[in-house]
C-alpha positions as a Markdown table, in Angstrom:
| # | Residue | x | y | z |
|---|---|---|---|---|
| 1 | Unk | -40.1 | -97.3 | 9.1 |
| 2 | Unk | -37.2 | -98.4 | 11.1 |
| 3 | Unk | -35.4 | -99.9 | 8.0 |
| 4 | Unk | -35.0 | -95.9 | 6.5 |
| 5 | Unk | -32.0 | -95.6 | 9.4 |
| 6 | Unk | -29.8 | -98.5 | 9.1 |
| 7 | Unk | -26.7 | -97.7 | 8.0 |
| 8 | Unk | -24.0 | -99.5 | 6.0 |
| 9 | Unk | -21.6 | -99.2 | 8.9 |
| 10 | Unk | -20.9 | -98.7 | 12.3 |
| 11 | Unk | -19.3 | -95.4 | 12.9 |
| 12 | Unk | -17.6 | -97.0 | 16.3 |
| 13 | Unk | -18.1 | -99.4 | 19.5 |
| 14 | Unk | -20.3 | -96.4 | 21.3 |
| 15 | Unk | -23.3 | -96.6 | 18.6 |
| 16 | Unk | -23.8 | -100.7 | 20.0 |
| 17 | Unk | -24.6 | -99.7 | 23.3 |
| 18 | Unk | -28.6 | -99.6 | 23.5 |
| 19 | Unk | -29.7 | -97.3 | 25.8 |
| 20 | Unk | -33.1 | -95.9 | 26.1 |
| 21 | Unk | -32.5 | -92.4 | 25.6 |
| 22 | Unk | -31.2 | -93.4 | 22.0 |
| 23 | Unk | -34.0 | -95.6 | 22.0 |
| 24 | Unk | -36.1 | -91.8 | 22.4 |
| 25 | Unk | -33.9 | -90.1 | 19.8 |
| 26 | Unk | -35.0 | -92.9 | 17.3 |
| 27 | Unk | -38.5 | -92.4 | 17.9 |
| 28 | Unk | -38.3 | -89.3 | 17.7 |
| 29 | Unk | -36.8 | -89.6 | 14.2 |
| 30 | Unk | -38.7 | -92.1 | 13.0 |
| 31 | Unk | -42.1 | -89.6 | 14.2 |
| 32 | Unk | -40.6 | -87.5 | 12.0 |
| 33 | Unk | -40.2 | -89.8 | 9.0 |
| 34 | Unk | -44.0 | -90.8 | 9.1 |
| 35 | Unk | -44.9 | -86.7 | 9.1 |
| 36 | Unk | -42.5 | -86.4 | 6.1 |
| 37 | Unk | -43.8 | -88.7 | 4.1 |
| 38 | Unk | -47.5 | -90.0 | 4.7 |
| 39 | Unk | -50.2 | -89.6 | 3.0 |
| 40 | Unk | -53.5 | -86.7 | 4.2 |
| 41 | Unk | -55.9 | -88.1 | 6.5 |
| 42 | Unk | -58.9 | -90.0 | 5.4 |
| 43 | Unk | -61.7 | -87.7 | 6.3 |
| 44 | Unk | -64.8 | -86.1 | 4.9 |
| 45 | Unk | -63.4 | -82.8 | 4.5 |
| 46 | Unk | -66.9 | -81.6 | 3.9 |
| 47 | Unk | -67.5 | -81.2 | 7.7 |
| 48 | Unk | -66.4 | -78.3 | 9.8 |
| 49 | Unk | -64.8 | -80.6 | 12.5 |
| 50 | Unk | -62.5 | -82.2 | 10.0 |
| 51 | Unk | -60.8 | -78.7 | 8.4 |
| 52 | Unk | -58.4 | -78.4 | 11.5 |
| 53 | Unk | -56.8 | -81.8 | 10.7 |
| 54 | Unk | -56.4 | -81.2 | 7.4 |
| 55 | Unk | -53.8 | -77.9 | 8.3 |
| 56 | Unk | -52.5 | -79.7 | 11.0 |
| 57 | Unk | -51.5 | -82.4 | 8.7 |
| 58 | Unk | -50.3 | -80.0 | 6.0 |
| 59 | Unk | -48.1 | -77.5 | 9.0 |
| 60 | Unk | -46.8 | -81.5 | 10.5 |
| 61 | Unk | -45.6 | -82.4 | 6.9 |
| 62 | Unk | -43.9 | -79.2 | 5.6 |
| 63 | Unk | -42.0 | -78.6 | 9.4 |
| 64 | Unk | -41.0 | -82.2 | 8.8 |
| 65 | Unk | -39.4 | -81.9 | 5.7 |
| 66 | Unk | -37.5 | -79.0 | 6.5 |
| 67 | Unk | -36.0 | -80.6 | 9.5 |
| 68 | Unk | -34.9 | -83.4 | 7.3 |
| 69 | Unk | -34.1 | -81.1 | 3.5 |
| 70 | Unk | -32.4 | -78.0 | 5.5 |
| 71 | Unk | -30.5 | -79.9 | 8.1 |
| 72 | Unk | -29.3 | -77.5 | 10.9 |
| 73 | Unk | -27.6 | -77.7 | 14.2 |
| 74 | Unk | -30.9 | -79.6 | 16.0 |
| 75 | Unk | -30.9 | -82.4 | 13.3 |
| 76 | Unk | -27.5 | -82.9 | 13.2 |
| 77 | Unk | -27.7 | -83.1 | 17.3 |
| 78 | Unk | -30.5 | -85.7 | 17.4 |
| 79 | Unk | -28.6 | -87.8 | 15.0 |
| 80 | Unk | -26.1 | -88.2 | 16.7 |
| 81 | Unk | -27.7 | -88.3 | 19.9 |
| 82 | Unk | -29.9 | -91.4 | 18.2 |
| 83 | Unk | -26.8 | -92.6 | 16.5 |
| 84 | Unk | -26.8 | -92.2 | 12.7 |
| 85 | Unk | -25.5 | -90.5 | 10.8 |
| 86 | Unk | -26.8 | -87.0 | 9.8 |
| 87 | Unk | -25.9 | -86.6 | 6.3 |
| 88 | Unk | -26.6 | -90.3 | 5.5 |
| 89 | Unk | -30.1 | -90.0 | 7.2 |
| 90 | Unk | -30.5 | -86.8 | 5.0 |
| 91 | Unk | -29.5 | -88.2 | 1.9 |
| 92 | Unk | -31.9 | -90.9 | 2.2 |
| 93 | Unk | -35.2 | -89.1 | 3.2 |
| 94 | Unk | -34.4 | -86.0 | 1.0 |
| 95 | Unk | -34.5 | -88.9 | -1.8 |
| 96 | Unk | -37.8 | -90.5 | -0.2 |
| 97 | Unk | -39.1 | -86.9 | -0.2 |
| 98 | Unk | -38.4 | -85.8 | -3.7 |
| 99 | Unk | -39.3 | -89.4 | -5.0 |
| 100 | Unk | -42.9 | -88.8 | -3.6 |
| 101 | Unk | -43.4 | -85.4 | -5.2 |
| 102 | Unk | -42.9 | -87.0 | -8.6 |
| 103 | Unk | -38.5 | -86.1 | -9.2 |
| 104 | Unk | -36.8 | -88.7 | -10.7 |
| 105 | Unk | -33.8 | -89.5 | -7.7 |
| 106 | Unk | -32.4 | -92.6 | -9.6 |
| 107 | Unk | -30.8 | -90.6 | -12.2 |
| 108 | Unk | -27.4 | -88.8 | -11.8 |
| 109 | Unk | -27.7 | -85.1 | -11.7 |
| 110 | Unk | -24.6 | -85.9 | -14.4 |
| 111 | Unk | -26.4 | -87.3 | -16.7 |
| 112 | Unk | -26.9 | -85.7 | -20.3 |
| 113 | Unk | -30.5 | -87.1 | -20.8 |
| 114 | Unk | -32.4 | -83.5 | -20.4 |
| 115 | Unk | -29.6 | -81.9 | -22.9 |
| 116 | Unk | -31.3 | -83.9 | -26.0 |
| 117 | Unk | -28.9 | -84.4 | -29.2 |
| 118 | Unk | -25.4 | -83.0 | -29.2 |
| 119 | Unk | -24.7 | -80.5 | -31.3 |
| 120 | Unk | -21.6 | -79.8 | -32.7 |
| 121 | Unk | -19.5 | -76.4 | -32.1 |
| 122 | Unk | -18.1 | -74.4 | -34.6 |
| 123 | Unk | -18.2 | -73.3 | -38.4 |
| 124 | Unk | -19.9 | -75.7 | -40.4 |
| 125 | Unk | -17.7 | -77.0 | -43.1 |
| 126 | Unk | -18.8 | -77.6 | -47.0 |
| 127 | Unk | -19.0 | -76.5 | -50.3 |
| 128 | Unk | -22.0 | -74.0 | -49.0 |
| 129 | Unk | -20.5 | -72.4 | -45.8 |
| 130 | Unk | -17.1 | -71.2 | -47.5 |
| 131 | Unk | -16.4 | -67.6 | -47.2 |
| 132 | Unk | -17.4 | -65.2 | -50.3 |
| 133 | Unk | -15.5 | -62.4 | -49.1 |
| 134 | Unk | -12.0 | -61.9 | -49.2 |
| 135 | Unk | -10.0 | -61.6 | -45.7 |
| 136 | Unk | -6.8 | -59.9 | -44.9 |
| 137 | Unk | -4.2 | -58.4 | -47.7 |
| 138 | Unk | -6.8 | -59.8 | -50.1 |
| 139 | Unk | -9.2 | -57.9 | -49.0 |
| 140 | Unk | -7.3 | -54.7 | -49.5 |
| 141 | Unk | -5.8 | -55.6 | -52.7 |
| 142 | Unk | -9.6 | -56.3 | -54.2 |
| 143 | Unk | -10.7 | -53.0 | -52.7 |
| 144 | Unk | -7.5 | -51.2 | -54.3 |
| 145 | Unk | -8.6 | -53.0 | -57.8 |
| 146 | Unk | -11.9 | -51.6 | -57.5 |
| 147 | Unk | -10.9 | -48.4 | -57.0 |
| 148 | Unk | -8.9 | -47.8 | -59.6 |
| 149 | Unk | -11.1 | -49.5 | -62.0 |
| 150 | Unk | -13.8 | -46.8 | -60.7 |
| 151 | Unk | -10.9 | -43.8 | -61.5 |
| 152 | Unk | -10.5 | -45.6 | -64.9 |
| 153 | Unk | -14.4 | -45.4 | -65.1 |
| 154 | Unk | -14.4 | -41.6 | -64.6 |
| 155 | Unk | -15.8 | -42.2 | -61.3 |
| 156 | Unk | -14.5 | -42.9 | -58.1 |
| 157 | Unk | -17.6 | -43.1 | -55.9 |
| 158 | Unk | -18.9 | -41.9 | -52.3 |
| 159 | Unk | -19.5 | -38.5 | -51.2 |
| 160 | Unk | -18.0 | -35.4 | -53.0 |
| 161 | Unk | -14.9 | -33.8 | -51.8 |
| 162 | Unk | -14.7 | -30.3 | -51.2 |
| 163 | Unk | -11.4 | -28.6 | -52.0 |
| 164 | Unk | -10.4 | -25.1 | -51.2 |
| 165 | Unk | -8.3 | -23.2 | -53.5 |
């Protein structure tokens, strides 16, 4: 589990001084690697002596992967106190993390594979889609020609008008 914190770089000369409090903050991360991402315990959960292990496990796991997914003041502290960086170290388990509950990490949230085909925006164009009504002036003038066709006729249409005299 060690491999998980090596980083590409050295941040500066400080970080190649072993000491063994750093030596502690590393342990202490790597302790909380192994509860982030092991396996439950192999035992006959059919006894009554087993069932505490089993929520202890569970409550060891899910504190351990908040530490590492929500970050916070203590995380970023023991980082730096074991000498890593805290955003690289988060990046790296939070993808360990998500790759054991079944996400797919290696793809770029960028990526259009979810989206399915493109579809293009905007009036379809044909012989099929063109407009049967009239628009603008047009539209007037056929209304006007209907009209007076209708007067013509003997009838203009609509409601009745009442007139006072």
């Amino acid at each position: 589990m060690m491999g998980k914190f090596q980083q590409k770089y050295i941040t500066d000369d400080a970080s190649k001084i072993d000491a063994p409090e750093k030596d502690l903050w590393i342990a202490v991360l790597t302790r909380a690697v192994i509860d982030a991402c092991k396996g439950p315990p192999a035992l006959d959960m059919t006894r009554q002596a087993n069932i505490c292990h089993q929520s202890h496990y569970k409550y060891n796991r899910d504190q351990a992967r908040h530490f590492f997914l929500q970050g916070g003041f203590h995380f970023r502290q023991i980082c730096e106190m074991a000498g890593r960086d805290p955003t690289y170290v988060q990046q790296k388990i939070r993808k360990i993390i998500l790759r054991n509950k079944g996400w797919n990490v290696d793809v770029p949230i960028t990526s259009h594979y979810r989206q399915g085909p493109q579809r293009k925006r905007g009036r379809p164009r044909g012989e099929k889609y063109r407009k049967t009504h009239p628009a603008g002036n047009t539209y007037y003038k056929a209304k006007r020609e209907k009209n007076m066709r209708a007067v013509l006729r003997g009838s203009k249409g609509g409601r009745p008008r009442l007139y006072v005299v």
